[in-house]
N, C-alpha and C positions, 0 to 999 in steps of 0.2 A: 597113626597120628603122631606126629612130634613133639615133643617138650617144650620146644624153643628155648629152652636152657641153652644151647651152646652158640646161638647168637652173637656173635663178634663183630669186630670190625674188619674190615681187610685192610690195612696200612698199604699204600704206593709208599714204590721204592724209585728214588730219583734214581734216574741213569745219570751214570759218575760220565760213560763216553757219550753223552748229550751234548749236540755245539750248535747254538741259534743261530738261525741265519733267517733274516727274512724274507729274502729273493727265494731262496730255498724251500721255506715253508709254502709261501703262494705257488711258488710252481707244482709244490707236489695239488697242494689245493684245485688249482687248474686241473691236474689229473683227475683226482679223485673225484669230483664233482661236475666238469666237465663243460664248464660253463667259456663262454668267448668272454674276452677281456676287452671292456670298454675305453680303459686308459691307454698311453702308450708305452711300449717294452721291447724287449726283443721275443719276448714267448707269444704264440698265440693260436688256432686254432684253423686245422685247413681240411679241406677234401682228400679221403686218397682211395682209390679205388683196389679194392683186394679180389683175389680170386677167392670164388668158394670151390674147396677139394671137391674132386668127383663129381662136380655137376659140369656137364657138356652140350653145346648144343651146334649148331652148322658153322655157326663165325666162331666156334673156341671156347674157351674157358668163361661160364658163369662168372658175372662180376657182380660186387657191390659195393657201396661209395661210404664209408667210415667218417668221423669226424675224429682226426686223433693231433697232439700238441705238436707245436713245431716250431724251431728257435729260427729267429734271423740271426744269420753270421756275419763276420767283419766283413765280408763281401759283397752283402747285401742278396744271400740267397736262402734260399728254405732249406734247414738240415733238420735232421735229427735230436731231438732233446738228450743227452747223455743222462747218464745216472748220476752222476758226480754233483748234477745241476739241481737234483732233487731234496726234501728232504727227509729221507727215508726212515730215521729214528721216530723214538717215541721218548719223551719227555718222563714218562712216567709209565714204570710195569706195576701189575700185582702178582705175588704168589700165587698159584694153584698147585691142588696136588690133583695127578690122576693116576689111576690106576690099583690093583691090590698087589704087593706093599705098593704104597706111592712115591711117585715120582713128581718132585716138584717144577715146574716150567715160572718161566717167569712172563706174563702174558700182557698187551694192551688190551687193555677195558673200552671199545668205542661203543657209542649210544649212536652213530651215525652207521651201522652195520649190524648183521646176527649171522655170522658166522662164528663157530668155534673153532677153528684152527690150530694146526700145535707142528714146530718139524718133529721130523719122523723118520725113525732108519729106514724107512722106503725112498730116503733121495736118495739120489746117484751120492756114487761118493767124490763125485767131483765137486758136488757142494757140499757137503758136509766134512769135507779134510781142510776147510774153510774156516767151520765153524766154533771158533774161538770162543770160549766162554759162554756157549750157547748150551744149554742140557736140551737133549735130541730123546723125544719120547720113544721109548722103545714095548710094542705093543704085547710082543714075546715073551716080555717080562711082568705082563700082568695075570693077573690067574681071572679077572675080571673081566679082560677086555673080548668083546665078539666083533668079529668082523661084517661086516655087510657085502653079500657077492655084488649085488645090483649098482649101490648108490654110487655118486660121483658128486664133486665140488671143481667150483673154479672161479675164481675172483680175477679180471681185468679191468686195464682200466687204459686209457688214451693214449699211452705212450707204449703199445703193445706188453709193457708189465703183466705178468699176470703170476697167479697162485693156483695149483690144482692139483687134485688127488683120491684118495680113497678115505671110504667109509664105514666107521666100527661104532660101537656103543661101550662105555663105559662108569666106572662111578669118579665125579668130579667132585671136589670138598673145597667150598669156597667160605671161610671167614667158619669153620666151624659145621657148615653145612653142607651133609653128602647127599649128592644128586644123582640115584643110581641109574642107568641106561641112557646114559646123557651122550649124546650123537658130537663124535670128536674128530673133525677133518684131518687125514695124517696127509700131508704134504708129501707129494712124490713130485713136483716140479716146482722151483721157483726162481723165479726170474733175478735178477742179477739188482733190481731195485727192492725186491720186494725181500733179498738174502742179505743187505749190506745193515738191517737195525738190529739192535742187542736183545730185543726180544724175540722169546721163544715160540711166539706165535700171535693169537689176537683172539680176545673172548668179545661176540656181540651181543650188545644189549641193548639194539631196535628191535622193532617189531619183525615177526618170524614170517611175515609176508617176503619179506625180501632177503630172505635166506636162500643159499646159490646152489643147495644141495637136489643134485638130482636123480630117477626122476620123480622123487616126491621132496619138497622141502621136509626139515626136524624141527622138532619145538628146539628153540632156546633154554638154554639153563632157569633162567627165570621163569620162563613157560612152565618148565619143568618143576621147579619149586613147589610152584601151583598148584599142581596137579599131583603130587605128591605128599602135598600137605606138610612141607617143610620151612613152610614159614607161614603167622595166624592165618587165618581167610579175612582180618580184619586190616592187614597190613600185607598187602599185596605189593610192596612196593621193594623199590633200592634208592638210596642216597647216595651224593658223592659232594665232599668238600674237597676243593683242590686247593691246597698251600702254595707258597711260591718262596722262592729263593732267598728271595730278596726279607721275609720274615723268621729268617734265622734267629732274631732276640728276641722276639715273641717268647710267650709262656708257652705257646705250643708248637714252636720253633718252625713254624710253617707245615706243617704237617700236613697229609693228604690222608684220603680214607673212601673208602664206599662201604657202604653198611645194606646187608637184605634182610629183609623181615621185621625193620626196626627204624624210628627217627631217634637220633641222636638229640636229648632234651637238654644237653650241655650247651648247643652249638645253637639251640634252637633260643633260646634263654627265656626271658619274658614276653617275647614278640611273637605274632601269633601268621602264622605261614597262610600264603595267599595263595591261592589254586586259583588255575584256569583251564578249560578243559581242553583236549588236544585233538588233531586230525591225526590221523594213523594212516589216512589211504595209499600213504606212500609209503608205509614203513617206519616213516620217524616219526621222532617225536616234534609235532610240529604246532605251533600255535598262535591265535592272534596277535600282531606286534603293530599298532596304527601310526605309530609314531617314536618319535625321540625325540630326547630335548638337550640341547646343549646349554652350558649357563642359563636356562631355565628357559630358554628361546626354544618353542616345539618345533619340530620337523612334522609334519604332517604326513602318514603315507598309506591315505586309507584302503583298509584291504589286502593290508601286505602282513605275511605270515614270518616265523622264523622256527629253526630247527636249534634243537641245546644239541650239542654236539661236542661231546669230548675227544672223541678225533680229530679235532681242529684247534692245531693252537692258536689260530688268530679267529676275530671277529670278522665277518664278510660281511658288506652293509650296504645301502646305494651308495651310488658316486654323490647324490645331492645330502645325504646326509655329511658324508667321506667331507665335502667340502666346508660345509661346515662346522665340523670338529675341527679339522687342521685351519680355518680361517681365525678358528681362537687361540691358536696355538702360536706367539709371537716366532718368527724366521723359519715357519715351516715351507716345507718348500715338496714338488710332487718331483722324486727322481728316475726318469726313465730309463735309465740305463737298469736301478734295481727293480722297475717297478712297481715302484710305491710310494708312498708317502713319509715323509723322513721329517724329525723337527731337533735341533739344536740340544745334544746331550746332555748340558747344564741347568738346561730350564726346570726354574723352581716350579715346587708344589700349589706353590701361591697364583703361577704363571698359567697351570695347567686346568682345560675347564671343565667343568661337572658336567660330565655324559652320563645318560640312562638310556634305556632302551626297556619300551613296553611291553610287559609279560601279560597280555589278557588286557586288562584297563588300570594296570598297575604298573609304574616304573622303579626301572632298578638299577642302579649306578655301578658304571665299571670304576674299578679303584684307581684311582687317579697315575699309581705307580706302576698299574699295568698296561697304561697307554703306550709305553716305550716297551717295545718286544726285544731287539734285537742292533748289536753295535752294527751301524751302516757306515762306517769310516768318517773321518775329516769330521770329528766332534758331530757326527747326528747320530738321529736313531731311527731304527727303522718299527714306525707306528704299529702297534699292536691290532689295530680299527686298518682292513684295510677295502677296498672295493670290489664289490660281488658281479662287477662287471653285469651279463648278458641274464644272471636268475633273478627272480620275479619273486625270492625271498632271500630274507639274511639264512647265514650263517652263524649262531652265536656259539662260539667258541672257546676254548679256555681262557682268552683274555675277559671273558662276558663271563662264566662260570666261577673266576677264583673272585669274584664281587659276592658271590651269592652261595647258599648252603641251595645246593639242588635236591628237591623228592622227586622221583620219577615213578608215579602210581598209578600202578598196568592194571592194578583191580578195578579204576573208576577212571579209569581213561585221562587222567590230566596231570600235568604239570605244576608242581609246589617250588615256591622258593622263598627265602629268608634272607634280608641283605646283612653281608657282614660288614661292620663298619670298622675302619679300623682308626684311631686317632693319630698314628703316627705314618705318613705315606713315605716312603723310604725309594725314594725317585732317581736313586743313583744309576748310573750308567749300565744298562745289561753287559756281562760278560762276553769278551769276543769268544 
């Protein structure tokens, strides 16, 4: 049993080579998630039929029909998505150390995945004479680390991207906390989207249903916690407060953080945290969301769920909600060419209107100054809130998360949050 003494926080570290883009973000969003786009653009969603290897039959090659992304070109015909189009960064790493002595990676923390991943001197070194500034775990050099002969990983996604490799167990130390035989994917391929962001790999922290590791999935670190008894049994959970750029004069200069085995009673203050409880059957964290309200005007949309999702930097949301947030938004305007939704880079705080979006039967406001994501040229911006197109639920994303101190508590199945309020909304133009 543990002490819980060494209980910490994990601080995120902004990526310095971090560059927003919003076309960029939604497009990878289209990947990852997978959904047809309702609006108009040039990215969208087509049939293509692939061979399956080694299956034969009198007419030829086994086939079957994919749904994978696909840009229109100046010509007007169907290519290929490039990489360049995507956006492959992450906003925000955490330290991890693995391994005995350790070796520290610098990893993204998504709640919308449970994979643990890490690169590894098992790539070719045709991608790793690449990797600039990247620490490449090295397995050889743990006195810790076992390999697995069986297991295998692979993460894909729409744009034939993928991630895959081999599998060991080792001890992971997250915020103070060692997770011994903690199952770490070493990357022996990755795709040319999935090599270009500054992080050293990705820790997941959904549910361990939708773990890609085969042929048995691993618990997750936090599974693992669990069941290790490395954090109370009365505090089953992880927190994440995500800062933003834009609160550099703050007292706590915008700071970001995820906490295990612990709420932050600082951040919490006199306000008393709302739980709602969550659907897991798919893996996320997913939960009732009936409505939104814009300048206190409800959207009604009974039945409709959403996912907190820190791998996503934008908000995903319907089109009929999408329209009106931006219908309050004086010279906004829908731009197809980035598609999305773009509004006038100068527009005051006074201008901008109070959006929430329902956690359970309780609403929670995105911060006024997080509505503007990213510089979309010619004095606009490109909307932080943008449209979930073809799925049947939002997306609530870090625009939705830096409003709120998030609990994520895997002991009692739901979802906690706290609004943070801030008095002073700092609405300036995002950085190109």
């Amino acid at each position: 049993m543990a002490s819980f003494q060494g209980l910490s926080k994990i601080r995120l570290v902004r990526n310095k080579n971090y560059t927003r883009s919003g076309t960029k973000s939604y497009v990878y969003l289209l990947n990852k998630w997978g959904f047809e786009p309702t609006k108009p653009g040039p990215y969208f969603q087509i049939n293509k039929a692939t061979e399956t290897p080694g299956s034969f039959h009198k007419f030829g090659h086994k086939t079957q029909t994919q749904r994978v992304l696909a840009k229109k070109t100046t010509t007007g015909e169907n290519g290929e998505v490039p990489a360049e189009d995507e956006q492959n960064d992450s906003e925000y790493l955490c330290p991890v150390q693995i391994g005995t002595p350790a070796q520290t990676l610098m990893l993204d923390f998504d709640t919308g995945s449970s994979d643990l991943w890490v690169w590894s001197t098992e790539l070719p070194r045709s991608t790793t004479s690449k990797a600039t500034g990247h620490t490449i775990f090295n397995p050889t050099k743990s006195s810790t680390f076992k390999a697995s002969k069986t297991s295998k990983w692979q993460i894909s996604y729409g744009d034939s991207s993928s991630a895959s490799g081999t599998v060991g167990t080792d001890t992971v130390t997250l915020g103070g906390l060692a997770i011994k035989n903690q199952a770490v994917e070493l990357a022996t391929k990755l795709s040319t989207q999935f090599a270009e962001g500054a992080g050293d790999g990705l820790l997941g922290l959904a549910w361990g249903s939708i773990n890609t590791v085969t042929p048995t999935p691993v618990a997750t670190p936090v599974m693992n916690m669990i069941t290790q008894e490395d954090i109370p049994s009365d505090a089953k959970i992880f927190t994440v407060n995500l800062g933003s750029w834009r609160d550099a004069a703050d007292p706590d200069q915008g700071a970001s953080f995820y906490t295990f085995g612990y709420i932050d009673t600082d951040v919490v203050g006199n306000q008393e945290i709302y739980y709602t409880l969550i659907d897991n059957s798919q893996g996320f964290w997913m939960f009732d969301s009936a409505s939104a309200t814009v300048n206190g005007n409800t959207v009604a949309q009974t039945g409709n769920q959403a996912i907190a999702d820190t791998g996503t930097t934008l908000a995903l949301v319907s089109d009929e909600t999408c329209k009106a947030i931006y219908d309050a938004i004086p010279g906004s305007t829908y731009d197809s060419e980035q598609q999305g939704y773009t509004f006038p880079s100068n527009t005051s705080a006074d201008d901008l209107p109070i959006v929430t979006f329902a956690v359970g039967d309780k609403q929670f406001a995105v911060q006024k100054e997080d509505l503007g994501f990213a510089d979309a040229g010619n004095g606009m911006v490109y909307g932080g809130i943008q449209s979930r197109g073809s799925m049947t639920f939002d997306i609530l994303g870090d625009t939705f998360l830096k409003g709120i101190y998030a609990i994520f508590d895997q002991g009692n199945t739901r979802f906690g949050a706290v609004q943070r309020n801030e008095a002073v909304q700092n609405t300036a133009a995002p950085p190109s």
